[in-house]
C-alpha positions as CSV (number, residue, x, y, z in Angstrom):
1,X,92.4,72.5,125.8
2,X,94.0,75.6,123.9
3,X,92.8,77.2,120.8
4,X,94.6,76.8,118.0
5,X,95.8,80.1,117.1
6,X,95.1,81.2,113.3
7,X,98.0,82.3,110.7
8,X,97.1,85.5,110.0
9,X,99.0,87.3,107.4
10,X,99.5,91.1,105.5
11,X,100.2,92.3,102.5
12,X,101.4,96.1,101.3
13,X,101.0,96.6,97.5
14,X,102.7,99.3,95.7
15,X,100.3,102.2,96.5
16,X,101.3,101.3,100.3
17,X,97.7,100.1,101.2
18,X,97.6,97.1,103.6
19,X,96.1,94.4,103.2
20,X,94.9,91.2,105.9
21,X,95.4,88.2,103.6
22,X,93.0,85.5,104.7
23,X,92.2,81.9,102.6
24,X,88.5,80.8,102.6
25,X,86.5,78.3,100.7
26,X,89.3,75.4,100.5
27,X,88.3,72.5,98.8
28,X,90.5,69.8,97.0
29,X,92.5,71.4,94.9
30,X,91.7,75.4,95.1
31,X,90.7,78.3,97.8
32,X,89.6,81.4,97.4
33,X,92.8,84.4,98.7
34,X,90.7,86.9,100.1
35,X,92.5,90.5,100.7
36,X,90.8,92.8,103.2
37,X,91.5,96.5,103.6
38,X,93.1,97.2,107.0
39,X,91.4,99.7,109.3
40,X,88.5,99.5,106.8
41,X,85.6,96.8,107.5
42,X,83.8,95.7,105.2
43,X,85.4,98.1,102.6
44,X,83.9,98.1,99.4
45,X,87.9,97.6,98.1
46,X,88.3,94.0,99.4
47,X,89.5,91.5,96.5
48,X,89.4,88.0,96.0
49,X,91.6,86.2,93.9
50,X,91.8,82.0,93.1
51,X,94.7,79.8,94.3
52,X,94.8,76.7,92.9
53,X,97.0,74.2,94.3
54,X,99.6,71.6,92.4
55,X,100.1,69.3,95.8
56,X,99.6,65.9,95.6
57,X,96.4,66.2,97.6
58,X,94.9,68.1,95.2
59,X,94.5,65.2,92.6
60,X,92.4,63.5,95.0
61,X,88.7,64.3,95.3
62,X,88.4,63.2,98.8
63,X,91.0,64.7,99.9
64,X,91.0,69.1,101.6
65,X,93.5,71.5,101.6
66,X,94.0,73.1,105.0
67,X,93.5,77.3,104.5
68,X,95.8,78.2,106.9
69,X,98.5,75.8,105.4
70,X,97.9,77.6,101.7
71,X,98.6,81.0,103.8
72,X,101.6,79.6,105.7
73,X,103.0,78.2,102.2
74,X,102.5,80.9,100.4
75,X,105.9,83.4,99.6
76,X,105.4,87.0,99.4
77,X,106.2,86.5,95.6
78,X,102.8,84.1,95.2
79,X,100.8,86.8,97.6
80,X,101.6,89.5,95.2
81,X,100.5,87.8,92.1
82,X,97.8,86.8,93.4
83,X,96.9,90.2,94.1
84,X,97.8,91.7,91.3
85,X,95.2,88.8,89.9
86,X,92.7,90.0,92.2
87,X,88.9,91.1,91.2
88,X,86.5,93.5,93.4
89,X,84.4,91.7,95.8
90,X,81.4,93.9,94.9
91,X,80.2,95.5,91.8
92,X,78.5,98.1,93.0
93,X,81.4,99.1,94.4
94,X,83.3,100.3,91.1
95,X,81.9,103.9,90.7
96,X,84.0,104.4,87.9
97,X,82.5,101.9,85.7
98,X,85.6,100.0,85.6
99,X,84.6,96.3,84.7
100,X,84.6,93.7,87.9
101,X,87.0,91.7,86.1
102,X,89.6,94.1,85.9
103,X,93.1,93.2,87.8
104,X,94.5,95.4,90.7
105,X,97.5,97.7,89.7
């Protein structure tokens, strides 16, 4: 049987930094957009940022939403603002004292 192939996805913000966009934690009506620095693992830079979803599965408890089908849906619009929303992964990684909380530029 073949392995479903994964929907992988990038983004470039306005510094020109890319970005592998992947969707994790999906539950019944939100997942967590996480935005990983390309060519860096594990960078201390990686952002998260909360998609919640208006779908009609979403008003159901016992219902999931499907991560790769929240990446697939998304426009490039949606991707930006979510980064834009994003926070820090880590907080030791802010050496500038910058609070966690703070959005990306």
């Amino acid at each position: 049987m073949a392995k479903k192939r994964k929907f992988e996805r990038t983004f470039t913000d306005v510094e020109g930094r890319t970005w592998r966009v992947d969707v994790r934690l999906a539950g019944s009506s939100n997942a967590m957009v996480l935005f990983r620095k390309v060519g860096a693992p594990n960078s201390r830079e990686d952002r998260y940022a909360w998609f919640n979803s208006d779908s009609p599965e979403a008003r159901s408890v016992t219902s999931h939403l499907d991560g790769s089908e929240i990446l697939r849906g998304l426009t490039d619009g949606q991707v930006a603002l979510l980064f834009r929303k994003s926070m820090l992964i880590a907080a030791a990684s802010n050496p500038l004292g910058i609070p966690v909380t703070q959005f990306a530029v």
